[in-house]
N, C-alpha and C positions, 0 to 999 in steps of 0.2 A: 565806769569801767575804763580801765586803761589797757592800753597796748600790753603791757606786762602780764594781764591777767587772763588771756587768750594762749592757751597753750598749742603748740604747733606741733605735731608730729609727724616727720619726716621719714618716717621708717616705712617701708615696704614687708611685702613678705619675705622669708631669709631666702637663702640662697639655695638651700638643700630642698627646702620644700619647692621653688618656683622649677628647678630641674628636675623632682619628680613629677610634677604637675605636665610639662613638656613632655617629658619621655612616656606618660598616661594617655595625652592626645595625638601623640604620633603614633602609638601602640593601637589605639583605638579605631584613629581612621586610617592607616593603610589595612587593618583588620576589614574595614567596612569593605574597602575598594576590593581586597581578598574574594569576597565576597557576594560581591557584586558580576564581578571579573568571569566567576568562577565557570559559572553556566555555557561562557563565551569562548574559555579556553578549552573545555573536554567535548571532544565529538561524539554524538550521538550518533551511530552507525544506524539506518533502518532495516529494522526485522524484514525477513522473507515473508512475502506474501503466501497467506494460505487460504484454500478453497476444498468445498465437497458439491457434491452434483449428485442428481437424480437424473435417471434413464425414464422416457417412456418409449414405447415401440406401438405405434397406433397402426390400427386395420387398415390404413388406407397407404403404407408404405413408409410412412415418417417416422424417427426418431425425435423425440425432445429433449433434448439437455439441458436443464436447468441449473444454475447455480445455487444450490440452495445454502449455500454461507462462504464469506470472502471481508477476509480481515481487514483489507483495504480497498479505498479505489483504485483501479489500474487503468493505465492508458492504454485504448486498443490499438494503437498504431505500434506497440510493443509486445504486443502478443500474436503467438504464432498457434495456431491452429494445426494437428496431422492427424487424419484418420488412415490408419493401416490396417492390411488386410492381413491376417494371420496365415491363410488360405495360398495364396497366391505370389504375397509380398507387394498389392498394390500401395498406392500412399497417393493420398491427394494431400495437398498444406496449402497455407498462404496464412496471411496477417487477419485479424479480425477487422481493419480499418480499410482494407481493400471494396475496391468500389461493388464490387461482385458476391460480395461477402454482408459488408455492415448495413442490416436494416430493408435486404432487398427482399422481396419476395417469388417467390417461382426459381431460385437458383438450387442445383446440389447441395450449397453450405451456406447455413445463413446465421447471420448474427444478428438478435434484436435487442437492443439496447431498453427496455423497459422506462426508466425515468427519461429517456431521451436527452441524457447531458453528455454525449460525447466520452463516457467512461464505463467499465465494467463494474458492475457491484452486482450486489445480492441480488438476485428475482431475474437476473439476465438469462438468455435463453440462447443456444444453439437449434435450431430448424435443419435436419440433414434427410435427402429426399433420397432414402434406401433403397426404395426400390429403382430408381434410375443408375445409381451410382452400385448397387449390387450388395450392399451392406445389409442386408437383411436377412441374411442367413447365422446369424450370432458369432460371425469370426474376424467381425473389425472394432478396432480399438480407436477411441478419440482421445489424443494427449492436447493439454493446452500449457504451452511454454510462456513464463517473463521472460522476453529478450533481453532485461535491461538488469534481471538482478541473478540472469540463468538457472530459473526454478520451474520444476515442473510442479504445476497448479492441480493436475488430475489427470488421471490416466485411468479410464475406463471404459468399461465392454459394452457396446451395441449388443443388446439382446435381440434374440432371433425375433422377426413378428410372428403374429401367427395369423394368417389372411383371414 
């Protein structure tokens, strides 16, 4: 076999096809990066937190407030505590993360943190000693505020005890 007999083809692909082939992988991957991108350009604003509670009013002077459902965990150093007095117009408040408040026992208003992680959630509990502070005659109201996204979590009535 000779050199002659070796045929050489020197041709490429044409010219129309190799530009549509380009303008297919440019279409393609700034598509991807589109895509990719996307998640990182649209903000996701967070929903308001929402909560419901249970009242108990115990024979020995206390109320329990329970949380019995809370969409999120919330920071109590953001949450503000007020019981008002219907009656009179009294108000006691303060923060749930206040030394006098979070986890203490023997105080007016107490907060017990149940899993113990420094957060509010489900199964949490408010401790209010009614009969010291006078709330036991069913005309005070417990609100509990987010400071941080200005929503009120629950607004409800201390039921009257019955000794």
């Amino acid at each position: 076999m000779g050199r002659d007999s070796l045929i050489e083809d020197q041709r490429a692909v044409s010219p129309v096809i190799a530009t549509v082939l380009l303008l297919a992988i440019t279409v393609m991957l700034s598509s991807m990066v589109f895509v990719m991108m996307q998640g990182a350009l649209t903000s996701v604003e967070k929903s308001s937190p929402e909560a419901s509670v249970s009242v108990r009013g115990l024979s020995n002077g206390f109320h329990v407030v329970r949380l019995t459902s809370l969409d999120q965990a919330l920071d109590p150093s953001q949450l503000e505590y007020q019981l008002t007095s219907s009656g009179d117009g009294t108000k006691i408040s303060g923060l749930l993360s206040d030394s006098d408040v979070y986890g203490v026992i023997g105080s007016n208003v107490s907060f017990h943190d149940r899993d113990a992680g420094y957060s509010v959630t489900k199964g949490d509990y408010f401790v209010i000693d009614s009969n010291s502070i006078g709330s036991d005659n069913g005309e005070w109201k417990l609100k509990l505020i987010d400071l941080s996204s200005s929503t009120l979590l629950f607004d409800t009535q201390l039921i009257e005890i019955q000794y």
